[in-house]
MDAnalysis code that builds the backbone (N, CA, C; Angstrom):
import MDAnalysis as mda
import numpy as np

u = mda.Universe.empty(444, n_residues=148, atom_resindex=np.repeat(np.arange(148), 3), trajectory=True)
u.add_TopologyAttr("name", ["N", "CA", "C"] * 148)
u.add_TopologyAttr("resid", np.arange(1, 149))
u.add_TopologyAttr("resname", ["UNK", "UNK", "UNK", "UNK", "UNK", "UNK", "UNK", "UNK", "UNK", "UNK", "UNK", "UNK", "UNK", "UNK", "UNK", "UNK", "UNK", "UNK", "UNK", "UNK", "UNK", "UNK", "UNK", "UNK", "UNK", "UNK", "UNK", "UNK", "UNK", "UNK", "UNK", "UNK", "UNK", "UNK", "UNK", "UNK", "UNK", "UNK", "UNK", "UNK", "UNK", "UNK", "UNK", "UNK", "UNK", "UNK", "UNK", "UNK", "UNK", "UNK", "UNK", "UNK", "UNK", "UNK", "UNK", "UNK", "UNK", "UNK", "UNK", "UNK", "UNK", "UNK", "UNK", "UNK", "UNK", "UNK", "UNK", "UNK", "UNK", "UNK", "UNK", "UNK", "UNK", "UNK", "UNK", "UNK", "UNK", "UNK", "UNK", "UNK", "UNK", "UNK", "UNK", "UNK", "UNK", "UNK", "UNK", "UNK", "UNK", "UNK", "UNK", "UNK", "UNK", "UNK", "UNK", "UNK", "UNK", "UNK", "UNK", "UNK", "UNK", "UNK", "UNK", "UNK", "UNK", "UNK", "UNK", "UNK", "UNK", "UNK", "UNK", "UNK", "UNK", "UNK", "UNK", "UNK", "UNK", "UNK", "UNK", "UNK", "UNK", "UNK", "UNK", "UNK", "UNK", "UNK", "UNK", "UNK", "UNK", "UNK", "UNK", "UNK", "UNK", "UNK", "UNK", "UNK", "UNK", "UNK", "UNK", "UNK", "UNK", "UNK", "UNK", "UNK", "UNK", "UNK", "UNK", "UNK"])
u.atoms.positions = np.array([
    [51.912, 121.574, 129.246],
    [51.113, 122.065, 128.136],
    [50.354, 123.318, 128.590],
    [50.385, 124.391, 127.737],
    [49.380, 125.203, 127.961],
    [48.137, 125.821, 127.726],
    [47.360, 125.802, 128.502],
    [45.957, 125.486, 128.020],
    [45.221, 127.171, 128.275],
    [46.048, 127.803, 128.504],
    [45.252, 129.336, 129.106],
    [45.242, 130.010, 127.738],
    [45.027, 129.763, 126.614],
    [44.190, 130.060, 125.372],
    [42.851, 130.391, 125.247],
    [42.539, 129.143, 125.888],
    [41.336, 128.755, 126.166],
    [40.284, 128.471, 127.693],
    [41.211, 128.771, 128.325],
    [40.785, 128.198, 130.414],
    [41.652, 129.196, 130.846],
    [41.169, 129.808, 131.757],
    [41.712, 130.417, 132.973],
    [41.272, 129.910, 134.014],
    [40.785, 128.896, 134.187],
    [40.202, 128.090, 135.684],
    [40.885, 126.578, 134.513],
    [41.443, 125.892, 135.213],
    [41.756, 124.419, 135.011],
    [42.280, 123.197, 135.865],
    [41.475, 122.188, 135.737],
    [41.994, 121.046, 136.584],
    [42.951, 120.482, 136.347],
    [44.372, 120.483, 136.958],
    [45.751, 120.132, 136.765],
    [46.415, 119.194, 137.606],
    [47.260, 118.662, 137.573],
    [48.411, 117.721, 138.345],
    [49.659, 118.131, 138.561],
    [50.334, 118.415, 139.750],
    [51.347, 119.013, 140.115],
    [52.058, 118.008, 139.303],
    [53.406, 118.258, 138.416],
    [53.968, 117.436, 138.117],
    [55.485, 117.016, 138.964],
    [56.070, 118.423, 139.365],
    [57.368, 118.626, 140.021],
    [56.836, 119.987, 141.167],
    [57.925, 120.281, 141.907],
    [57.423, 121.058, 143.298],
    [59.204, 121.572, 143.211],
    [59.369, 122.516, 143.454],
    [61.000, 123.459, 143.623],
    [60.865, 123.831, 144.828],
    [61.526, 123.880, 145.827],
    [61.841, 125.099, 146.889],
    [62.557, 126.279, 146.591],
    [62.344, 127.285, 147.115],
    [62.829, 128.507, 146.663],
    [64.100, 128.763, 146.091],
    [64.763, 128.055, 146.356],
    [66.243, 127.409, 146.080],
    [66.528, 126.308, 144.505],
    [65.172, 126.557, 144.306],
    [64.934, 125.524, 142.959],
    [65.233, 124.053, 143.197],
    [65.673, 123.669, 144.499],
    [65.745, 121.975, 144.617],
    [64.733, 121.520, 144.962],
    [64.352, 119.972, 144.250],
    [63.296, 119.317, 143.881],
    [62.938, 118.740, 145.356],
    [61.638, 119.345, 145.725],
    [61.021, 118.567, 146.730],
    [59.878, 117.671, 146.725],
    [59.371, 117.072, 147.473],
    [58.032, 116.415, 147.742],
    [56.790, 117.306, 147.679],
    [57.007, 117.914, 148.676],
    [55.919, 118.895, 149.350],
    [56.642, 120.194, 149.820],
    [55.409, 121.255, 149.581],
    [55.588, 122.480, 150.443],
    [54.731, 122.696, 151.598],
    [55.040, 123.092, 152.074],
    [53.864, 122.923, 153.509],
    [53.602, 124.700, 153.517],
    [52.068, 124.968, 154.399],
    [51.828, 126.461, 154.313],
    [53.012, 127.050, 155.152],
    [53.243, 128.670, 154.633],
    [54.082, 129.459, 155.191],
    [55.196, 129.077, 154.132],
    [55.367, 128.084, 153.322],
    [56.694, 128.051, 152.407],
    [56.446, 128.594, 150.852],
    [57.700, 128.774, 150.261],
    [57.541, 129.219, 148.883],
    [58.241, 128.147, 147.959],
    [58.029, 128.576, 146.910],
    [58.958, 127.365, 146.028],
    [58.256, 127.735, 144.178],
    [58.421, 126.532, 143.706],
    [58.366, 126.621, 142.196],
    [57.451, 125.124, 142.009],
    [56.035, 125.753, 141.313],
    [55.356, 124.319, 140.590],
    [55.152, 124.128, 139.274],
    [55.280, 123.188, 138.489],
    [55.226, 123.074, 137.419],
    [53.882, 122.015, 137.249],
    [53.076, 122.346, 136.585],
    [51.884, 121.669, 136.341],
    [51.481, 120.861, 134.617],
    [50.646, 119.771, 135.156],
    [50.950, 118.695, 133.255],
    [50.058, 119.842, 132.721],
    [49.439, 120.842, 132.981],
    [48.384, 121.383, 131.624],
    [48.157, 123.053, 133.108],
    [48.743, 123.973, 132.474],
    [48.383, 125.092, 132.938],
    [47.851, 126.148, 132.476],
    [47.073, 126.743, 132.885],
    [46.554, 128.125, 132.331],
    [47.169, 129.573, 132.600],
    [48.175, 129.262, 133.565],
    [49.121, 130.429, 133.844],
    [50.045, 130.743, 132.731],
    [49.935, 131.942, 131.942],
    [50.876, 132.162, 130.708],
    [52.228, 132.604, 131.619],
    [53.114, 132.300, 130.778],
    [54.223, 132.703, 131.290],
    [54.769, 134.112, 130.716],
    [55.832, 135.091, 131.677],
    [56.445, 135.879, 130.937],
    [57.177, 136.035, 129.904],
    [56.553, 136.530, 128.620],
    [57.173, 136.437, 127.424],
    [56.941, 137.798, 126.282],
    [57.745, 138.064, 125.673],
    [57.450, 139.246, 124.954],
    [57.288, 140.174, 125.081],
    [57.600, 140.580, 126.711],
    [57.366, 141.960, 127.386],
    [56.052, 141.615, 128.036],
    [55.384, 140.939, 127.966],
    [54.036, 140.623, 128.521],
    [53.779, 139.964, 130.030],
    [53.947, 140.286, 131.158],
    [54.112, 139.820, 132.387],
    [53.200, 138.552, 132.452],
    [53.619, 137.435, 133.240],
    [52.765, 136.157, 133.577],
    [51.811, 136.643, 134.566],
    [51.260, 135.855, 134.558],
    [49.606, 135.814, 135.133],
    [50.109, 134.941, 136.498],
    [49.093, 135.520, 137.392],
    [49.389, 135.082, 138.921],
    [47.967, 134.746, 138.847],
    [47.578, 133.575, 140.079],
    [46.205, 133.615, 140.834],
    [46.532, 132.828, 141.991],
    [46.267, 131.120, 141.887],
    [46.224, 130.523, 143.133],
    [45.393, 128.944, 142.279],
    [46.221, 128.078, 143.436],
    [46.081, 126.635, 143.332],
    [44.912, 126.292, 144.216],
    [44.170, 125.867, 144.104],
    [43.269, 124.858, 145.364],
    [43.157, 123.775, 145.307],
    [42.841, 123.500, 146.340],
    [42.710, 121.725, 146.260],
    [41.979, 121.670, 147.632],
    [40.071, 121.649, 147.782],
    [40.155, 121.634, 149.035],
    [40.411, 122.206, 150.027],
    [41.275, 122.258, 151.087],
    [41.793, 123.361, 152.283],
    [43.019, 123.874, 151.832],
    [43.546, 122.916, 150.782],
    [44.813, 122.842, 150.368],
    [45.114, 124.281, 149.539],
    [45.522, 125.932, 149.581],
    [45.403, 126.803, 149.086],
    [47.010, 127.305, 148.819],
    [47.272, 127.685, 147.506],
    [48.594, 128.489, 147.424],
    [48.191, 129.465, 146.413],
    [48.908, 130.771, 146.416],
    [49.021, 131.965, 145.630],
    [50.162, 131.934, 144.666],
    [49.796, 131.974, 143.405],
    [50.802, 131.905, 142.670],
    [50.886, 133.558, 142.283],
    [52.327, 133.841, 142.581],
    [53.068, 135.044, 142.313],
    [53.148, 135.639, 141.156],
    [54.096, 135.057, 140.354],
    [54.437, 135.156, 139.335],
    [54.341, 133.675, 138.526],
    [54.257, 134.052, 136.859],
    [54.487, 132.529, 135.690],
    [56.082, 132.556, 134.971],
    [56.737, 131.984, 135.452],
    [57.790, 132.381, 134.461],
    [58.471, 131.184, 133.586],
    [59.136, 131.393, 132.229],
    [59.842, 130.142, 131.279],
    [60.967, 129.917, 131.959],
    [61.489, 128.642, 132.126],
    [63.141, 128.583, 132.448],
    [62.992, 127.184, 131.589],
    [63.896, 127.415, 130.823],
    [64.459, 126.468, 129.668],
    [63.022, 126.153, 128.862],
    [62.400, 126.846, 128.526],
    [61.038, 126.431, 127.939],
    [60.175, 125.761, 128.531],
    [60.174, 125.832, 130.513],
    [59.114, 125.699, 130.828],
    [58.549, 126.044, 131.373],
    [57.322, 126.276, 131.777],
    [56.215, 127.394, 132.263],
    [56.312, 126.327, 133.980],
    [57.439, 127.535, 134.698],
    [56.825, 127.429, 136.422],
    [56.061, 128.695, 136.932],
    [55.429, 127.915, 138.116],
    [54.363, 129.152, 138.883],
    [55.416, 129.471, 140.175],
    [55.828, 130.254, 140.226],
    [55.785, 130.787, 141.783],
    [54.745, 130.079, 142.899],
    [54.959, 130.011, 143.637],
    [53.507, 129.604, 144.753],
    [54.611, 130.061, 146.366],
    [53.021, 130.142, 147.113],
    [53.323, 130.630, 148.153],
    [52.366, 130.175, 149.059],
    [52.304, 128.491, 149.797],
    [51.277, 128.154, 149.981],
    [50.860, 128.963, 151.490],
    [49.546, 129.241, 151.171],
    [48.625, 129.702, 152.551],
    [47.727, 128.821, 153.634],
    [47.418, 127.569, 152.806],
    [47.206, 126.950, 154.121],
    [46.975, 125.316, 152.953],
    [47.471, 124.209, 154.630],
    [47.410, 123.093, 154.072],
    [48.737, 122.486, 153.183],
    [48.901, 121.810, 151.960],
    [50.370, 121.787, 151.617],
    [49.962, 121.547, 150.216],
    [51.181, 121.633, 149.327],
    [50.921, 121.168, 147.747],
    [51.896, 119.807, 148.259],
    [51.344, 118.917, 147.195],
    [52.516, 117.628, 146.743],
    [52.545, 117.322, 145.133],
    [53.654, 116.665, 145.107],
    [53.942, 116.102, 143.465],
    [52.595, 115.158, 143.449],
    [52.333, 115.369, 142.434],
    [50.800, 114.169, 142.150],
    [49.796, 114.571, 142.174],
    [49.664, 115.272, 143.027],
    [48.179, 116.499, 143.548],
    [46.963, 117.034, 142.733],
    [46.187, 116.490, 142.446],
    [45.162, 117.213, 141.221],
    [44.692, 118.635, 142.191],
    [44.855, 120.077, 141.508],
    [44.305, 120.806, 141.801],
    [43.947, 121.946, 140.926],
    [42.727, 122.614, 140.934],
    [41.911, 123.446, 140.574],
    [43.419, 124.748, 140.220],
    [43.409, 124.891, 139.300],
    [44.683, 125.892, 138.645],
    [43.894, 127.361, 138.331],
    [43.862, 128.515, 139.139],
    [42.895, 129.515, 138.706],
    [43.823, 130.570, 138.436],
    [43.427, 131.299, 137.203],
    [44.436, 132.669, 136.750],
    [43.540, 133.757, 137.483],
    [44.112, 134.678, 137.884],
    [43.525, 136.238, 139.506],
    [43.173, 137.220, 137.556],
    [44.024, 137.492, 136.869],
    [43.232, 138.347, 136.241],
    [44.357, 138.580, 135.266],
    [43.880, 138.445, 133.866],
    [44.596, 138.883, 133.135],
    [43.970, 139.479, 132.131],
    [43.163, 140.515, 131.948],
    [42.152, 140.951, 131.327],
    [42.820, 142.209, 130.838],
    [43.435, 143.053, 131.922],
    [44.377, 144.738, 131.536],
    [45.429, 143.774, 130.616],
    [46.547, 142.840, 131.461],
    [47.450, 142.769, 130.326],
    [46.900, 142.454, 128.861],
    [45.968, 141.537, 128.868],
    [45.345, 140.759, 127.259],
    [45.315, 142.802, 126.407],
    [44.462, 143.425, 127.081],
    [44.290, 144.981, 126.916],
    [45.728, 146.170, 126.079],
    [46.907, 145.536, 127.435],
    [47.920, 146.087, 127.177],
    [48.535, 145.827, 126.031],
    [48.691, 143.862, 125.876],
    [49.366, 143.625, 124.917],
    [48.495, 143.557, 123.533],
    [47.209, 144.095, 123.266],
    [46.773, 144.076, 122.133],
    [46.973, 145.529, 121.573],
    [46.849, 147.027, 122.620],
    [47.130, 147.945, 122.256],
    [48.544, 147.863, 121.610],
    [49.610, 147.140, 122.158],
    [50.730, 147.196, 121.498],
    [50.965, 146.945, 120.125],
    [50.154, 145.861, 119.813],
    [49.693, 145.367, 118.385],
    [49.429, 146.336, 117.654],
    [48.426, 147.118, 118.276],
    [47.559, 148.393, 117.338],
    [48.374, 149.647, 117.621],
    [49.556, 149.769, 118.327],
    [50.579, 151.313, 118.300],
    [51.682, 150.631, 117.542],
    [52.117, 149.428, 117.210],
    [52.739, 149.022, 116.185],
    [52.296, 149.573, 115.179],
    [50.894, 148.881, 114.168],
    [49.962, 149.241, 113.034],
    [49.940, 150.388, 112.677],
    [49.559, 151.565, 114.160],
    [49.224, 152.936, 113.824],
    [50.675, 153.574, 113.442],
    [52.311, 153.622, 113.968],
    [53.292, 153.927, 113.707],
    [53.859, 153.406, 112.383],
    [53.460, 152.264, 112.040],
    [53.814, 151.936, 110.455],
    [53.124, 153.061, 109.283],
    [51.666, 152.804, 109.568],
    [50.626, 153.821, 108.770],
    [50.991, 154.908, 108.598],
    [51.597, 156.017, 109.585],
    [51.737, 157.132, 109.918],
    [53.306, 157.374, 109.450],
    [54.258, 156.416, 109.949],
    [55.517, 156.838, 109.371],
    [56.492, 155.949, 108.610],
    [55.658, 154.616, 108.311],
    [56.199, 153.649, 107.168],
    [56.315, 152.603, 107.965],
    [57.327, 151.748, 106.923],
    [57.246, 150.478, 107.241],
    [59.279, 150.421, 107.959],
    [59.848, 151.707, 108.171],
    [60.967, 151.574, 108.822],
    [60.685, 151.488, 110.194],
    [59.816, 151.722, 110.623],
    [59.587, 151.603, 112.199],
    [59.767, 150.285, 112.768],
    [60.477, 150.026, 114.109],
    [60.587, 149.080, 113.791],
    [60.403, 148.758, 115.969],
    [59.858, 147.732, 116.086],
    [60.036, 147.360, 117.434],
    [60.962, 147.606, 117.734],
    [61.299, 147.679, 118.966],
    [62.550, 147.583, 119.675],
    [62.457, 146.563, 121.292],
    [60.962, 146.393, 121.587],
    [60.577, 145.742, 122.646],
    [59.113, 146.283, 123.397],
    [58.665, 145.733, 124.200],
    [57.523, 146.269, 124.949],
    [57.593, 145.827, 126.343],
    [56.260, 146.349, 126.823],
    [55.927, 146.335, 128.136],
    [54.591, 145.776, 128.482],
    [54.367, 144.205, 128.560],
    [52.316, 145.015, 129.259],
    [51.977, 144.366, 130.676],
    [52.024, 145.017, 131.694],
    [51.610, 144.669, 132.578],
    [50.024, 144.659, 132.788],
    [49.741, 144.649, 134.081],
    [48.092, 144.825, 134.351],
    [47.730, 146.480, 134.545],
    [48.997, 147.242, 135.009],
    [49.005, 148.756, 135.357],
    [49.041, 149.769, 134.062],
    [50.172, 149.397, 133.034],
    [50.534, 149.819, 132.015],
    [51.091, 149.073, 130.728],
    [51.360, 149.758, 129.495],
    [51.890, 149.715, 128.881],
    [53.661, 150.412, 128.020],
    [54.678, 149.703, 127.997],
    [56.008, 150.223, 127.153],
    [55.420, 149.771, 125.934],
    [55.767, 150.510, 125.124],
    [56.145, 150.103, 123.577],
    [57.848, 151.124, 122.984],
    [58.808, 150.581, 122.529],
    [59.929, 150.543, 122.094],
    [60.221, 150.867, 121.157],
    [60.562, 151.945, 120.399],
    [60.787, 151.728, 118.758],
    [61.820, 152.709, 118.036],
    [61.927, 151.768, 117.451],
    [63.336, 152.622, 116.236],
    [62.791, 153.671, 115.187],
    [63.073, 154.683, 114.847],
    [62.952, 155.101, 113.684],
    [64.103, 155.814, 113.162],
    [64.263, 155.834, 111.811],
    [65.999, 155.964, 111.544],
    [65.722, 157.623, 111.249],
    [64.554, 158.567, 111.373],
    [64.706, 160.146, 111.327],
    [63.739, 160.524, 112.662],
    [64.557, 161.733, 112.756],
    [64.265, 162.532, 113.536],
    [62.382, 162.538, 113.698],
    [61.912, 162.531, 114.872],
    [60.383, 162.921, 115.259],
    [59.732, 164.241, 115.164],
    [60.411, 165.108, 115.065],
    [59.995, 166.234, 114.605],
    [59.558, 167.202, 113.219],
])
């Protein structure tokens, strides 16, 4: 479930653990990478041109960096990369998002260079896709005449 609507800090339960290889393990121990999937996360995933949100798991000594959020088959895994101590399946830990404040930024300007390109040259304009990271913004678009 995702709860980063509303929380960017949340108390969660590892539900499943991937090794980098995507096969289902127990545990990652520090120095390893892999894939966690959590019952209630605040990490959005990549969707809509909108990059997932990275931060980091704690639990205690127990510390991992989550990389990247991404969907696979409709479900939201974290990247992780634990730094010290280990994750396990079962694990209640402190779920924190590092910053998603530029993208929220990026992907609302996109909203409003949608709005402003309709206003200005109708309602043929048309998406074609976007971009919002934390650095920048793409926005994509069709128009069936010439810009000049």
């Amino acid at each position: 479930e995702f709860v980063g609507y509303t929380n960017i800090r949340y108390k969660s339960k590892i539900v499943t653990i991937l090794d980098s290889e995507f096969n289902e393990v127990s545990t990652l121990e520090a120095g390893q990478n892999g894939w966690v999937m959590l019952d209630r996360t605040p990490f959005y995933a990549t969707s809509g041109g909108q990059t997932g949100d990275n931060g980091a798991l704690e639990a205690g000594n127990d510390i991992a960096v989550i990389n990247e959020t991404s969907k696979f088959h409709g479900i939201n895994l974290s990247q992780v990369e634990v730094v010290s101590g280990n994750l396990s399946a079962n694990k209640e830990v402190e779920a924190v998002v590092a910053s998603r404040g530029e993208i929220a930024k990026h992907h609302s300007a996109t909203h409003l260079l949608q709005s402003a390109l309709k206003m200005v040259l109708g309602e043929t304009v048309s998406q074609a896709g976007s971009l919002n990271d934390a650095s920048r913004l793409r926005f994509d678009f069709t128009y069936p005449k010439a810009m000049t």
